[in-house]
C-alpha positions in Angstrom: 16.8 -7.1 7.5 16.1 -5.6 4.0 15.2 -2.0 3.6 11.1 -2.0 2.3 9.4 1.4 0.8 6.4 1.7 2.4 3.9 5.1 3.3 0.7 5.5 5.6 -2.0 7.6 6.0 -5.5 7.3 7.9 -9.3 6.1 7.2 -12.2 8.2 9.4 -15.7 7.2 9.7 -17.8 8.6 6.8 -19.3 11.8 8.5 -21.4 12.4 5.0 -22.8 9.0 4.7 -26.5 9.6 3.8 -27.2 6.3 1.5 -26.6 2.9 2.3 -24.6 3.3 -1.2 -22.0 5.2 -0.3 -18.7 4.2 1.8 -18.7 3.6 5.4 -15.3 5.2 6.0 -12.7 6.8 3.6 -9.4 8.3 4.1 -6.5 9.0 2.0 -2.5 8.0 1.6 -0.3 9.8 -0.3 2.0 7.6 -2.5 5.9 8.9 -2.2 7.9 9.7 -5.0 10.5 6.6 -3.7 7.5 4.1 -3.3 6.1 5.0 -6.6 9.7 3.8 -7.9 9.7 0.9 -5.7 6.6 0.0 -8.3 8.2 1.2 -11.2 11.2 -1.4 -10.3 9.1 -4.5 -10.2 7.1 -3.8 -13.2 10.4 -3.1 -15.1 11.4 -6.5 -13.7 8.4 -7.9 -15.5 6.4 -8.8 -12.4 2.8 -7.4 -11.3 3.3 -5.1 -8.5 0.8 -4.5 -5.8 0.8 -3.0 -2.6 0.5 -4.7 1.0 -1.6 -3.2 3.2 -1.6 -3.1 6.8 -4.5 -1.6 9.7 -4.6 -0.6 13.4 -7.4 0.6 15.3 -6.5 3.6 17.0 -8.2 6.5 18.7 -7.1 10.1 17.7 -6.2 12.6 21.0 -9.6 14.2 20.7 -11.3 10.6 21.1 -12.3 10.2 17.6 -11.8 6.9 15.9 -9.9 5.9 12.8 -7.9 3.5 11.0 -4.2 3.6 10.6 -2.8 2.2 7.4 0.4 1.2 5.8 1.1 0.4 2.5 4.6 -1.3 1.2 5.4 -2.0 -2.6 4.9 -5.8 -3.4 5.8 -7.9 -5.9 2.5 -9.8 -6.7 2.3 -13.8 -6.5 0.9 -15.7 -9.5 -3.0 -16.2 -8.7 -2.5 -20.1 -7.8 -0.2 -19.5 -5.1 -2.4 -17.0 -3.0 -5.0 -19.0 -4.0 -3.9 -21.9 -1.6 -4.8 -19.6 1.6 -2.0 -17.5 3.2 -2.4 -13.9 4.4 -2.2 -11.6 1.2 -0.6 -13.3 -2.3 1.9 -10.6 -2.0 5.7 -11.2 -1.0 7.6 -8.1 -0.1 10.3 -6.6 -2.5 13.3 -5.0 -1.7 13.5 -1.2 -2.4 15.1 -0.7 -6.3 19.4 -0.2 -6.4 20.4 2.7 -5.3 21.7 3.2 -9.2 18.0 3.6 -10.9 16.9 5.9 -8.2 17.3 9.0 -10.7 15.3 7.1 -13.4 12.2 9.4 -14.6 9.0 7.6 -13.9 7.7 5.8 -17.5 4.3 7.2 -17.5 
C-alpha cells in the first residue's frame, strides 16, 4: 500500500448567512508543509496537480452538525479521461522521495 499525503479539517453550517448570496456552510483545512510538497513534486514532474477531496457527515459531541473533509495531493487526469464519467478525474500520487523532501518550496 503506497504512503499518500493527505490533511483534513471541518465545514459548519453558515451561522452568518443573511443573503441568499452568501455560502451555506464554510470551514477551513490547513494545508501541511509535507502536502504542499507532495504538490510541488507533481508540478515539477510536469503534471497538473489537484487535490482529492473526501466528506463524512458527522455530528460534533455537543450535537452540532458538520462536515468532515480530507484532502490528498493528486496528480490531475487529462480533461478527456474524467470526462468519460468516473468519480473525480484525479488518480492518487505517491508522496515525493524521501531525497527532495529538504527542497525549498518554488514560489
Amino acid at each position: 500500500m503506497e504512503n499518500r499525503v493527505s490533511v483534513d479539517g471541518a465545514i459548519y453550517p453558515n451561522k452568518y448567512k443573511d443573503k441568499p448570496n452568501k455560502p451555506d456552510v464554510t470551514g477551513e483545512i490547513a494545508l501541511s508543509k509535507d502536502l504542499m510538497k507532495a504538490l510541488v513534486e507533481i508540478v515539477k514532474g510536469g503534471k497538473d496537480a489537484g487535490l482529492k477531496i473526501a466528506l463524512w457527515n458527522r455530528e460534533s459531541k455537543a450535537g452540532n452538525p458538520y462536515i468532515y473533509i480530507k484532502a490528498e495531493a493528486v496528480e490531475a487526469k487529462p480533461k478527456k479521461e474524467y470526462e468519460k464519467g468516473g468519480s473525480s478525474g484525479f488518480k492518487a500520487n505517491p508522496p515525493p522521495a524521501e531525497k527532495d523532501l529538504d527542497d525549498p518550496l518554488p514560489f
